[in-house]
C-alpha positions as CSV (number, residue, x, y, z in Angstrom):
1,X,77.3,86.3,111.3
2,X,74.2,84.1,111.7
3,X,70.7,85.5,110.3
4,X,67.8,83.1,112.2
5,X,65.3,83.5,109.4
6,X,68.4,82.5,106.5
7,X,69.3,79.5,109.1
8,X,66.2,78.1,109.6
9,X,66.1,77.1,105.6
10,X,69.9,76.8,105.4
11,X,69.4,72.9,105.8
12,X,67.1,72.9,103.3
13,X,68.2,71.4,99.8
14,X,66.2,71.2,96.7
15,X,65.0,68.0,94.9
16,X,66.9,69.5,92.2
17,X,70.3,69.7,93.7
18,X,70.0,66.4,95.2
19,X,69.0,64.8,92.1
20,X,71.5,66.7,90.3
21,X,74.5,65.8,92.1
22,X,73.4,62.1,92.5
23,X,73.9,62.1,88.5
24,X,76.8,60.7,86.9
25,X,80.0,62.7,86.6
26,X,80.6,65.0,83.8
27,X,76.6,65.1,83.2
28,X,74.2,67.7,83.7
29,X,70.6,68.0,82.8
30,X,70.1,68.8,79.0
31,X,73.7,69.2,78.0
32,X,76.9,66.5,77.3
33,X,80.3,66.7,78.1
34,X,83.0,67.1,75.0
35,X,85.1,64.4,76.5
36,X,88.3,66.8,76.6
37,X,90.5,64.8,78.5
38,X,91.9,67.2,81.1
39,X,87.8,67.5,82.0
40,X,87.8,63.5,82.7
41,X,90.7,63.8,84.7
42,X,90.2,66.3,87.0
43,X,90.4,65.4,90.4
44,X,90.4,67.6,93.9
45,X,93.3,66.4,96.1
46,X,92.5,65.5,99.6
47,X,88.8,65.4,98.8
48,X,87.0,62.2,100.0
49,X,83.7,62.6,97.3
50,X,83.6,64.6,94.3
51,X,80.8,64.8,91.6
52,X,81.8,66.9,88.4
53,X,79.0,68.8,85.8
54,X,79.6,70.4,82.5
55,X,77.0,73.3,82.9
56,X,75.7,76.0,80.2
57,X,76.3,78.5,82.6
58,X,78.3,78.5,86.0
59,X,76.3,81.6,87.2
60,X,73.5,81.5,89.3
61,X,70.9,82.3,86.1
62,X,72.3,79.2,85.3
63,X,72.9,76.9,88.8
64,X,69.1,78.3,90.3
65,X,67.6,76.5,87.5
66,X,70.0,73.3,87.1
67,X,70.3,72.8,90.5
68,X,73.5,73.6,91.4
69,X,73.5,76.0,94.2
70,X,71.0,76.3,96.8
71,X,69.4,80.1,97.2
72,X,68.5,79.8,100.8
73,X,72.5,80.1,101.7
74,X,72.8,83.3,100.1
75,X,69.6,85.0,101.1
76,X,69.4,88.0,102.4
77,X,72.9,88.8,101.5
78,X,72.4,91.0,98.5
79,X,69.5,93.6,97.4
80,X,67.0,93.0,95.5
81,X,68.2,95.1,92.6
82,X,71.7,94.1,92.4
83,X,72.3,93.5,88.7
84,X,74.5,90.1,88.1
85,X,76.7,88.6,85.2
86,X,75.0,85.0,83.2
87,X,75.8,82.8,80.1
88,X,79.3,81.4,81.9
89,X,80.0,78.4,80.6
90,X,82.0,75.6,82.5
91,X,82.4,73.1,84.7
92,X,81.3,72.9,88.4
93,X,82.9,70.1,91.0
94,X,80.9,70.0,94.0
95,X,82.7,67.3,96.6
96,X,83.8,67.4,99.9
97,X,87.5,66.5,102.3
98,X,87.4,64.1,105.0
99,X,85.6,65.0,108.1
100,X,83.8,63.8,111.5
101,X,81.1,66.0,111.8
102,X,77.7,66.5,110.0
103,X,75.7,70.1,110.5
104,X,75.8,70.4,106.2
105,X,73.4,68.2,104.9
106,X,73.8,69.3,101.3
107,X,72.9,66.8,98.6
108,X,71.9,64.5,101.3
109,X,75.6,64.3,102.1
110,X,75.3,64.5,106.2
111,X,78.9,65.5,105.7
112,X,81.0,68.3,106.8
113,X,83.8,70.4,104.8
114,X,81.8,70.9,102.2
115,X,83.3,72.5,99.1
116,X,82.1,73.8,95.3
117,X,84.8,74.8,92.9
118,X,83.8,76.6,89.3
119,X,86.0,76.2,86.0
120,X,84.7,78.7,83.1
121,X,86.2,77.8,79.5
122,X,86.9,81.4,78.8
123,X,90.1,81.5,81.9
124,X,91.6,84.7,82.5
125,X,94.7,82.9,84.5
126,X,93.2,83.5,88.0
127,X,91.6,82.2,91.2
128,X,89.2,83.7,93.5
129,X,88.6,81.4,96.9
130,X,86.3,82.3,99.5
131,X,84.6,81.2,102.6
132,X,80.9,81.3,103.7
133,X,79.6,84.1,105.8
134,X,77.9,83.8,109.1
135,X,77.6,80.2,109.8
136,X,76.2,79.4,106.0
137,X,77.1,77.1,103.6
138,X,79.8,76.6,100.4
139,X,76.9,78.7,98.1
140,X,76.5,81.5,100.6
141,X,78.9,84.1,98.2
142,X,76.9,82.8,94.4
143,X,75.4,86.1,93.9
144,X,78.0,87.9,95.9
145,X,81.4,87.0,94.7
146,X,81.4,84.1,92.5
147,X,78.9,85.5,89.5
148,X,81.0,88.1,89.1
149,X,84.4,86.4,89.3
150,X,83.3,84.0,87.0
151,X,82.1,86.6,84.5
152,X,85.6,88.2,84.8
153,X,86.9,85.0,83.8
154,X,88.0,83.5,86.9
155,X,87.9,80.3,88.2
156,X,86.1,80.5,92.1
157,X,86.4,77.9,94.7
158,X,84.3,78.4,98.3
159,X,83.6,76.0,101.5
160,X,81.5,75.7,104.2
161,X,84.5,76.3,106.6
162,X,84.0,72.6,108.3
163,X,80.9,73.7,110.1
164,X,77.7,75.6,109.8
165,X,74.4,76.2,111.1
166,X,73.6,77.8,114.8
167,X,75.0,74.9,116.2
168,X,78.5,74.5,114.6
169,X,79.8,75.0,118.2
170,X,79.3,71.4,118.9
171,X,82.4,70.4,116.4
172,X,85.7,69.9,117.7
173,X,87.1,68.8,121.1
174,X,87.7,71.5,122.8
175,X,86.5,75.3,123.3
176,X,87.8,77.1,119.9
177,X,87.9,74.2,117.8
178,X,85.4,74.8,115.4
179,X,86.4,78.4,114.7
180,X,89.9,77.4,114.0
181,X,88.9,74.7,111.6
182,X,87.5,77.4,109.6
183,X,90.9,78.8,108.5
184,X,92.1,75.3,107.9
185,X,89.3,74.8,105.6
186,X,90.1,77.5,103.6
187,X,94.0,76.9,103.7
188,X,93.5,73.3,102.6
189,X,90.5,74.3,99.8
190,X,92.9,77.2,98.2
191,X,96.1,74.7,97.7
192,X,93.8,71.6,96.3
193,X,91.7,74.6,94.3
194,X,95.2,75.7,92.5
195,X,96.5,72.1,91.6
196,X,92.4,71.6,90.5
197,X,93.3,74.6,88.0
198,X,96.8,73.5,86.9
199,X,95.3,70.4,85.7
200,X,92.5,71.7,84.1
201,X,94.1,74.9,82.2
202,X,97.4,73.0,82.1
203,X,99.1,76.2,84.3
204,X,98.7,77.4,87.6
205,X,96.4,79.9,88.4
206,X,98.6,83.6,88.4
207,X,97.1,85.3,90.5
208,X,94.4,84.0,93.6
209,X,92.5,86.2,95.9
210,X,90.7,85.8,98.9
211,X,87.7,87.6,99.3
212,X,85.0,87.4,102.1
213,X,82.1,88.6,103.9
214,X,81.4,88.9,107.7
215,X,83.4,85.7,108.7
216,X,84.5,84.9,105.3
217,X,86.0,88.3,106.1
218,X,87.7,87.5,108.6
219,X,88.9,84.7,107.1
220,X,90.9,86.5,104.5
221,X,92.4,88.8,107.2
222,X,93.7,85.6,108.8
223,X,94.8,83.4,105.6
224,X,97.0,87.3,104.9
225,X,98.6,87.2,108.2
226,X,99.2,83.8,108.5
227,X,99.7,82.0,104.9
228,X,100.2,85.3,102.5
229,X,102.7,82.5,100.0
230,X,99.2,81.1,98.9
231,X,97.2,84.3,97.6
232,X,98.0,87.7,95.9
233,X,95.8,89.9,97.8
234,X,92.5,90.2,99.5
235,X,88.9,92.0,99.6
236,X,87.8,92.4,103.6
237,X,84.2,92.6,103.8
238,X,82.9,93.6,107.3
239,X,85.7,90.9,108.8
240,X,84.6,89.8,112.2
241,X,87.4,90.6,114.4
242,X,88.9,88.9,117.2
243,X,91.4,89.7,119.5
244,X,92.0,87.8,122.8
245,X,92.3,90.5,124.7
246,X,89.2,93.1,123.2
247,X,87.5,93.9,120.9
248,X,85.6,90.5,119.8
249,X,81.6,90.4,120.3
250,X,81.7,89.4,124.0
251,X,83.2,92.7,124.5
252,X,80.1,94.8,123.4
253,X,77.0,92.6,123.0
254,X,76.2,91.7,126.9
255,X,76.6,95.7,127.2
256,X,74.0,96.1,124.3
257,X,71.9,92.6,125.8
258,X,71.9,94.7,129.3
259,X,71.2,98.2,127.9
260,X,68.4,97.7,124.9
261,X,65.6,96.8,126.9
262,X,65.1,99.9,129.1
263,X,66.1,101.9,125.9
264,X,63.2,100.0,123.7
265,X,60.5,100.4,126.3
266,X,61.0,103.7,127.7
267,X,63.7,105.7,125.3
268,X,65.8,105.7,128.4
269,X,68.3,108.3,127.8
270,X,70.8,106.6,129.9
271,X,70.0,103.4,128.2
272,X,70.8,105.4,124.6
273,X,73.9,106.5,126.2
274,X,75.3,103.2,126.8
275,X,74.5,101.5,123.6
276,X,76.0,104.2,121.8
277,X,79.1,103.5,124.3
278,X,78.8,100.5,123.1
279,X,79.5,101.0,119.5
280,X,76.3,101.3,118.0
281,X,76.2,104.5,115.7
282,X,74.2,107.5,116.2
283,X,71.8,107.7,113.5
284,X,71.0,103.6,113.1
285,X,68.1,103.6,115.6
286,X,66.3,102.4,112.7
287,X,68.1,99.4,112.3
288,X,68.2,98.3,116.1
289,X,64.8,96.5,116.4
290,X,65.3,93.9,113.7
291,X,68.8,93.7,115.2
292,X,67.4,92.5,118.7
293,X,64.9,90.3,117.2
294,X,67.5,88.7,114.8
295,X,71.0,89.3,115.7
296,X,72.4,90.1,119.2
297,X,71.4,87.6,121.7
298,X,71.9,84.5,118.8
299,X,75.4,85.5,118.2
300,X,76.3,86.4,121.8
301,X,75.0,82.8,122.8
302,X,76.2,80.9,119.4
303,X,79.9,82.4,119.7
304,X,80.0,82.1,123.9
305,X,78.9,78.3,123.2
306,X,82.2,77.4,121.5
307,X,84.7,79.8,123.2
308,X,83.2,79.5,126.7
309,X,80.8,76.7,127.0
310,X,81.2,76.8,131.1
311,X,79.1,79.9,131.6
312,X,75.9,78.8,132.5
313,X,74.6,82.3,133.5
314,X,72.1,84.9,131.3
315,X,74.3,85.8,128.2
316,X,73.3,89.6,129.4
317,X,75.2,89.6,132.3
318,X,78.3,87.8,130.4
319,X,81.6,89.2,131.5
320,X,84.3,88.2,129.4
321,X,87.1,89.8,131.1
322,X,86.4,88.0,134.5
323,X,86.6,84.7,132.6
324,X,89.0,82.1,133.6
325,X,92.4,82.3,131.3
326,X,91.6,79.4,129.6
327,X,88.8,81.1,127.7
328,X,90.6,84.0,127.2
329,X,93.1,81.3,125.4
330,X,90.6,79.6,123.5
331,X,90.2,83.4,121.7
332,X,94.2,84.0,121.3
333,X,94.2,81.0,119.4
334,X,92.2,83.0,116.3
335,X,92.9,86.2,116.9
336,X,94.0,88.9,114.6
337,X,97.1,90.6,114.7
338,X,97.4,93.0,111.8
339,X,100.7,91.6,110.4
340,X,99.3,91.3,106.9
341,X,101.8,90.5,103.9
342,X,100.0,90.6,100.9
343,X,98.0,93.5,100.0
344,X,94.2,94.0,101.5
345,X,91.6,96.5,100.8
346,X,89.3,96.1,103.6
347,X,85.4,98.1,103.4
348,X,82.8,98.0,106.7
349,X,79.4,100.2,106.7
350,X,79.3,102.9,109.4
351,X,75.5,101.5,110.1
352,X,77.0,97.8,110.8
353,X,74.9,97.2,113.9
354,X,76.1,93.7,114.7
355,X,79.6,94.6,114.2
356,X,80.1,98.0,115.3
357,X,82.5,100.2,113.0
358,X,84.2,101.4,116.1
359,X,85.5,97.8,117.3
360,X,86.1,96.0,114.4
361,X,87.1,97.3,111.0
362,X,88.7,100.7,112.6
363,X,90.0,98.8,115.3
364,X,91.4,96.4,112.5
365,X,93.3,99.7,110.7
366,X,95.1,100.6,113.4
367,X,96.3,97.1,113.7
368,X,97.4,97.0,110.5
369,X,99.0,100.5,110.3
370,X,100.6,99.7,113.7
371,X,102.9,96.9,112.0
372,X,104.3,99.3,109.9
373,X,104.2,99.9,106.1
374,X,101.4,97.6,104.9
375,X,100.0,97.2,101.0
376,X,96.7,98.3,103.1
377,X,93.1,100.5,102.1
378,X,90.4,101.1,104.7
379,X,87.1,102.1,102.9
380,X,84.5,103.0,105.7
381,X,80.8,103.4,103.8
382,X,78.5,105.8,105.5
383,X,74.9,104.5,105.9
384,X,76.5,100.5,104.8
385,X,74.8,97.9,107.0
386,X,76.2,93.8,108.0
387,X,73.4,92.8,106.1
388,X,72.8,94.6,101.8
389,X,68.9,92.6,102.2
390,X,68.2,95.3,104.5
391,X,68.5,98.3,101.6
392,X,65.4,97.4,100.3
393,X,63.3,98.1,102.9
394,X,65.3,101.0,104.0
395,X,66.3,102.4,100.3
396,X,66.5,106.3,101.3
397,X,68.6,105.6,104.4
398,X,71.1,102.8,103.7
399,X,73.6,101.6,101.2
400,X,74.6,98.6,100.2
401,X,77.7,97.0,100.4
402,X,78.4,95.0,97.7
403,X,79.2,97.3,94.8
404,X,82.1,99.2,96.6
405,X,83.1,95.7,97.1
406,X,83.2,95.2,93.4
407,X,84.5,98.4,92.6
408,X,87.7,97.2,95.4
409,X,88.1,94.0,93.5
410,X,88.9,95.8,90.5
411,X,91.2,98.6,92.0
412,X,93.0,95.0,94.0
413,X,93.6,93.9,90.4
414,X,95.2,96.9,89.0
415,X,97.4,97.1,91.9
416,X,98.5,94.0,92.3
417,X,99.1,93.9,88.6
418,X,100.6,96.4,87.9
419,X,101.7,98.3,91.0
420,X,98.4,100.9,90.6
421,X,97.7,102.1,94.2
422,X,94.0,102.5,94.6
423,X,92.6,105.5,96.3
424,X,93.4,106.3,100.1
425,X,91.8,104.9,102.5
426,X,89.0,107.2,102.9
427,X,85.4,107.6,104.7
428,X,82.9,107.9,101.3
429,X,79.7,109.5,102.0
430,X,76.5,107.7,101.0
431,X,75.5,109.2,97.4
432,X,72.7,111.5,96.9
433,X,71.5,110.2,93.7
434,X,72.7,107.3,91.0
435,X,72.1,103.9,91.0
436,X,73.5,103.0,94.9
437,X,72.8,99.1,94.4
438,X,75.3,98.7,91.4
439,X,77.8,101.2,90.9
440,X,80.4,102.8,93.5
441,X,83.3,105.3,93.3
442,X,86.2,104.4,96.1
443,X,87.3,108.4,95.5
């Protein structure tokens, strides 16, 4: 989900990357491509522009410096401490597939569908692909996810899901469109990303995963219901969830819009009640300014924009269950169902406070479990918030995220590998003492 101060520099690309990307293929500052020859021929298929770069290191010590990734799309995401992987040598392709719209204006592109795909010489045989979060771009998930794959030998793809910014409502023709382009994006990005690897390893990839946070979350929990033959398994992050006929966001945020006020002035009990009723958590008081400064009326507005651009009324008094059908359709049309068929280990903080716990990811479980006898684990992490930036200036109350995430990766390996289950599905209590930013236990 969107974070106002992140999308306010989202657009924002250095002289560096710009200047970077307008070299020559194959070249990159202070370092010359071997010539191998499946290197010269690699191409993405489908994409309209593509600019290739041998780089000393794939990672983001590396990219930061060259110019090849942008930090404002991954701000915020991670904490400050989070210890990451370097020296990955490789090569980057950073291109994009035909498209009519223009919110990413990456390397000066103007241009939609945006993609970056990462090749390290040391291959361990797999693929990681992943969208962006919130409404960011193709290097929202550098530090997050595709550091780490790459250290772990990997080869990582990502995209900007055919639209981005606080605007990305205005794509598409009609109410819906723009969400559902994101899964296309990452349908199309995953199939040209594993003919990208055959050609460049000589072998397809033998294993992919999708992993995502927020709405790259979501994403995977779509691309495992609906097109399971491209991927192995998935890692869930705090998937936004959204089902025609409740939970989604325009279930619960007009009742927190409504209720906050009276509960921020005054500590109206009644007001309390009803945000709790909500699906805020007891205990995240803390959290619920920065929330109502940041968060809740952006999304409610952002979201209602492309699913129900008719309302014309205060987004508090939004009532999404009196909304004509056709709205109501617009939803159905990328909503969740459960049905997974690959396996999925899914992880959501009990301190989410712009996707409550108690309508998403444990909404999300029952679907699953509902459908039968799914290769499923549901991790919920007590004190975990939507957002790991916010650990640092709440150390002694939150955790973050992330390392369970990593820690889920690995156990997603091992059983999809060879047939290792990985712990139940559990509810794993924030630790009293160790390092909380880069180590987790799923037991």
């Amino acid at each position: 989900m969107p974070v106002r101060t992140a999308a306010l520099t989202a657009g924002l690309a250095t002289g560096a990357l710009v200047a970077a990307l307008a070299a020559p293929a194959h070249a990159a500052p202070g370092h010359t491509s071997p010539g191998h020859a499946r290197e010269r021929a690699l191409t993405v298929p489908g994409a309209e522009k593509l600019v290739s770069a041998r780089l000393d290191d794939l990672t983001t010590a590396g990219t930061v410096a060259s110019g090849h990734t942008v930090p404002a799309d991954f701000a915020g995401l991670h904490a400050a401490g989070t210890r990451n992987p370097s020296g990955v040598p490789g090569i980057q392709l950073d291109g994009y597939f035909p498209d009519d719209s223009a919110f990413n204006t990456t390397h000066g592109w103007n241009h939609d569908a945006q993609f970056v795909i990462r090749l390290p010489d040391r291959w361990n045989g797999g693929l990681v692909v992943a969208g962006s979060p919130g409404n960011r771009r193709q290097y929202a998930n550098d530090v997050t996810i595709s550091d780490w794959a790459l250290a772990k030998g990997y080869a990582y793809a990502a995209t900007d899901k055919g639209n981005s910014g606080v605007e990305f409502y205005k794509d598409g023709r009609r109410p819906g469109d723009a969400v559902a382009e994101w899964n296309h994006r990452l349908t199309q990005l995953t199939r040209a990303a594993k003919k990208v690897v055959a050609k460049r390893y000589g072998r397809s990839p033998g294993r992919t995963y999708a992993a995502g946070i927020s709405n790259g979350g979501y994403l995977v929990r779509w691309q495992l219901e609906n097109r399971p033959e491209l991927y192995d398994g998935g890692i869930d992050a705090e998937g936004t969830l959204w089902r025609a006929g409740g939970p989604n966001l325009f279930t619960y945020l007009p009742s927190i819009l409504r209720a906050y006020p009276a509960y921020a002035a005054t500590g109206d009990p009644s007001a309390h009640k009803a945000l709790l009723k909500a699906g805020l958590a007891p205990g995240s008081e803390f959290l619920w300014p920065f929330h109502d400064q940041v968060y809740w009326e952006l999304t409610q507005r952002i979201y209602r924009e492309e699913f129900d651009p008719a309302y014309t009324g205060p987004e508090a008094e939004y009532d999404y269950a009196s909304r004509p059908k056709e709205v109501h359709r617009a939803v159905a049309r990328i909503s969740l169902t459960g049905q997974i068929r690959k396996p999925l280990i899914t992880l959501q903080g009990t301190y989410d406070t712009l996707l409550p716990i108690g309508t998403d990811s444990d909404v999300y479980a029952k679907l699953v479990r509902a459908r039968g006898k799914a290769p499923y684990r549901y991790y919920r992490l007590e004190a975990a918030n939507h957002v790991d930036g916010l650990y640092d200036t709440y150390p002694d109350r939150l955790r973050p995220l992330l390392p369970c995430m990593r820690t889920a990766f690995t156990a997603l390996e091992s059983w999809t590998r060879n047939g290792t289950p990985p712990p139940k599905s559990a509810t794993l209590p924030r630790p009293a003492s160790g390092d909380l930013v880069n180590t987790c236990s799923l037991s």
